[in-house]
C-alpha positions in Angstrom: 0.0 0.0 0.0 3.0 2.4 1.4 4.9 1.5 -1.8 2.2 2.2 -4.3 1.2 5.8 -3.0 4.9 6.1 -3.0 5.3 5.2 -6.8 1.9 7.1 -7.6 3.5 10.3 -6.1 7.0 9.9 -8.1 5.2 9.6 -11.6 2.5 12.5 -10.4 5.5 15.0 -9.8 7.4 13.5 -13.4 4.2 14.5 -15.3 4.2 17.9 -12.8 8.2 18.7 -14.0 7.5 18.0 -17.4 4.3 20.3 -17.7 7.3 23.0 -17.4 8.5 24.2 -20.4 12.5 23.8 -19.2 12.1 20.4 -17.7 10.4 19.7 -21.0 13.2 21.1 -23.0 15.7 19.3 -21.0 14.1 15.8 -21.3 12.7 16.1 -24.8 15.0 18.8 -26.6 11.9 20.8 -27.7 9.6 23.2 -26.0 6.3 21.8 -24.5 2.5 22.1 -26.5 0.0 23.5 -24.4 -2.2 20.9 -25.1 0.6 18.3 -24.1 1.2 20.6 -21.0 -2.5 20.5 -20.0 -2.3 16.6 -20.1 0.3 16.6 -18.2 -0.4 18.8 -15.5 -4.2 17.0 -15.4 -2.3 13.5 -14.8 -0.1 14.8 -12.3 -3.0 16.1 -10.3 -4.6 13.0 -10.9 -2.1 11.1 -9.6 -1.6 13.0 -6.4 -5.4 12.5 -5.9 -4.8 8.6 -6.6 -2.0 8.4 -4.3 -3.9 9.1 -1.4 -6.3 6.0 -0.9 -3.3 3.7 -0.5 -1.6 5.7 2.3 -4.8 6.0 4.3 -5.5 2.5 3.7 -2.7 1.4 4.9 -2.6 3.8 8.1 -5.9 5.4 8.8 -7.2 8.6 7.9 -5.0 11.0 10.3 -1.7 9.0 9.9 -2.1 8.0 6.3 -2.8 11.8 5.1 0.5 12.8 7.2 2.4 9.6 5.4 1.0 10.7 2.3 2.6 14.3 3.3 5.7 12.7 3.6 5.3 10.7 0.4 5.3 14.1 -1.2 8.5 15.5 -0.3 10.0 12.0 -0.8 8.9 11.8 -4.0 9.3 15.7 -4.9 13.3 15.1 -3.9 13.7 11.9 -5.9 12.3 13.6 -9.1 14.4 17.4 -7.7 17.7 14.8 -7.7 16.8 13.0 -11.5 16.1 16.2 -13.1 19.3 17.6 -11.8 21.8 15.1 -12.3 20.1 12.9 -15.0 17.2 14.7 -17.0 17.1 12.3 -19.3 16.6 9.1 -16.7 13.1 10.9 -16.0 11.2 9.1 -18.9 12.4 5.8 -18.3 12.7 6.0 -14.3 8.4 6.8 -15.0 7.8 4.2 -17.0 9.6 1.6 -14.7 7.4 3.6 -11.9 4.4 3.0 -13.4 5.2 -0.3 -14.0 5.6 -0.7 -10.3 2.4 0.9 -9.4 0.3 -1.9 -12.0 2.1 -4.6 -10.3 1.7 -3.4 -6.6 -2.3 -2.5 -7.4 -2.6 -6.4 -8.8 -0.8 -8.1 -5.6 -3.6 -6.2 -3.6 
């Protein structure tokens, strides 16, 4: 449960960084379409939204929105450090996080 809020959060703030037009540029080499940057940003939120359920699931309400907190800035750093020092790890780190999530939301 921890683990799958924790993988939903990391692939909410990817889409997040790559709504920005210079996280875009440094991933993709191109600017980012609005349209593409509306997509994006709606996943992200979506995402965060999703992420929540498992934490509070697996904690309780009060404890599982504060884990979920936590979650957040855990996730925020991880994708702060990628974009940093490997930009173009950010695509394929995602896709093996998503991957994750699928596989964590069948063993429930």
């Amino acid at each position: 449960m921890i683990a799958l809020s924790l993988l939903l959060s990391f692939c909410a703030f990817s889409a997040l960084s790559l709504a920005m037009n210079r996280h875009h540029q440094q991933v993709f080499g191109r600017a980012v379409t609005p349209r593409r940057q509306t997509l994006l940003r709606a996943a992200g939120a979506l995402l965060l939204v999703l992420a929540i359920p498992p934490a509070v699931k697996g904690w309780g309400l009060s404890v599982g929105l504060a884990v979920w907190c936590v979650q957040l800035t855990l996730a925020a750093q991880a994708q702060l450090l990628l974009l940093t020092y490997r930009p173009l790890w950010t695509v394929p780190a995602t896709v093996a996080s998503g991957l994750a999530c699928a596989l964590c939301a069948l063993a429930l």
